[in-house]
N, C-alpha and C positions, 0 to 999 in steps of 0.2 A: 728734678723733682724736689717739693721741701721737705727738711727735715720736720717739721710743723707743721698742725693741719686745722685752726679751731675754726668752727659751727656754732650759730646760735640763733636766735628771732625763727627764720621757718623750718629750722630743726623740729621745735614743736609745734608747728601748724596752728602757732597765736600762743600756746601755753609756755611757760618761762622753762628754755634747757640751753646750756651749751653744751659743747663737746670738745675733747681736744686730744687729735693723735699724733704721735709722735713715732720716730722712726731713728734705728741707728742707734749713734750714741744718746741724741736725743730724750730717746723713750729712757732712757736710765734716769734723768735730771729728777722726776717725779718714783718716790715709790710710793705703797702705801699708807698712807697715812699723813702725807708732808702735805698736802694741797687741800681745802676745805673748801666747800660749795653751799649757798641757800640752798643751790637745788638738789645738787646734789644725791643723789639715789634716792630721791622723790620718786615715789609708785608711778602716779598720778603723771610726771613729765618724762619718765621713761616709756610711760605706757604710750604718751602722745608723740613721743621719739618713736616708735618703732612702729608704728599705723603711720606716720607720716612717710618715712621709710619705707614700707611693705607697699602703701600706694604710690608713690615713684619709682618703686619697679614696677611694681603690678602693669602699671599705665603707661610707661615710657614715656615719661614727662620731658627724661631729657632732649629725646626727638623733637617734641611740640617744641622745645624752646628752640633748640636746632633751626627750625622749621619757621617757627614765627619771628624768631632773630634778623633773618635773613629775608624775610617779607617786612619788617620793620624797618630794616635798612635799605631797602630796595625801594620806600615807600619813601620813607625821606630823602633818598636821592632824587626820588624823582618829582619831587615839592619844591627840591632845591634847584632844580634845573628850571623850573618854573618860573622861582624867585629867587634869581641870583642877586640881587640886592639885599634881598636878606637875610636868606638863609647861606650858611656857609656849609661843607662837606662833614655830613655826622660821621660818628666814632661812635666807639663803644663793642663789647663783647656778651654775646647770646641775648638776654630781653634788655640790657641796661643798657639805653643808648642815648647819647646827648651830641642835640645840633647848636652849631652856635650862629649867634646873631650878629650879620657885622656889622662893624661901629659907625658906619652910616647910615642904619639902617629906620631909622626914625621913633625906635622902640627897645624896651629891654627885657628882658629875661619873662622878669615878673611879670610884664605886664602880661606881654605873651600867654603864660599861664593862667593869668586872670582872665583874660578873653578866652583864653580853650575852657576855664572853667566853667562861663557861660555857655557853653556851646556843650555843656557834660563830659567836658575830656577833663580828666585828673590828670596835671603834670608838674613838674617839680624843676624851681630856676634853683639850675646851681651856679651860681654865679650873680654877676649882671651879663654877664653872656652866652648863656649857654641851656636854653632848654630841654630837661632832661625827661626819659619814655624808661616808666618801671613797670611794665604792666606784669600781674600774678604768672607765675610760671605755667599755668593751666587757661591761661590765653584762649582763645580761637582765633582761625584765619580771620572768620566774618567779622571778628570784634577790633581786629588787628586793622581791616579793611576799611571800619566804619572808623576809628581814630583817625588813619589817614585824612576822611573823606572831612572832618570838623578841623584835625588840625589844619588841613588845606584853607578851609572856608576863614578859620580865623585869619593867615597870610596875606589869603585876599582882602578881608575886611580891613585889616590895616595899611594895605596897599591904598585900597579905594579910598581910605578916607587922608593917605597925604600927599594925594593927587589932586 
């Protein structure tokens, strides 16, 4: 377990907070007063810390990623079995997952991207090799389903046209 724990961007559900726990000897480094924040004991990013909070328990948010992690991943394996020339075996942990593109594969990352963006899939090249799936943690299966169904389409389209 770490001694360290910091939060921040969907802490506040888009409004500006971090967070930082500490534990052990740790939690002694900071006391009162040593550490300064903009945001700091802001009303207004506390108040969006703890609604953001209240609804990830409320909802079991964590399940849905649980849930759509594992349909994410299941989905790009099975795109990659498809297209074993291009797609290589994803990775990744709960919604962040990144497939890579291997080097013979007549395309790269970005472009990749650019074609799913045509296609209304938001994705993200990290890399020049490696397509990366951040979908919100409030996901649906059907949303999870229908990415699959364009990122497929773009795969094919780049198949087909360097055939």
């Amino acid at each position: 377990e770490p001694d360290v724990f910091t939060s921040a961007k969907a802490l506040g559900g888009g409004v500006p907070i971090g967070a930082m726990m500490a534990r052990g000897e740790a939690a002694s480094v900071f006391g009162p007063g040593d550490h300064a924040s903009t945001y700091g004991g802001n009303p207004l990013a506390c108040a969006a810390g703890l609604a953001v909070a209240e609804y990830l328990s409320e909802h079991d948010v964590l399940a849905n990623v649980q849930a759509r992690g594992e349909q994410l991943m299941a989905g790009l394996a099975d795109i990659a079995t498809r297209y074993p020339t291009v797609l290589g075996e994803a990775r990744g942990w709960g919604l962040l997952r990144g497939v890579p593109i291997k080097e013979d594969a007549g395309c790269t990352a970005a472009e990749l991207v650019g074609d799913a963006m045509g296609e209304g899939l938001l994705l993200v090249a990290a890399g020049p090799t490696v397509v990366r799936f951040v979908p919100p943690l409030v996901v649906t299966e059907e949303e999870v389903t229908e990415a699959m169904v364009r990122f497929e389409k773009v795969i094919a389209k780049r198949v087909e046209s360097s055939s």
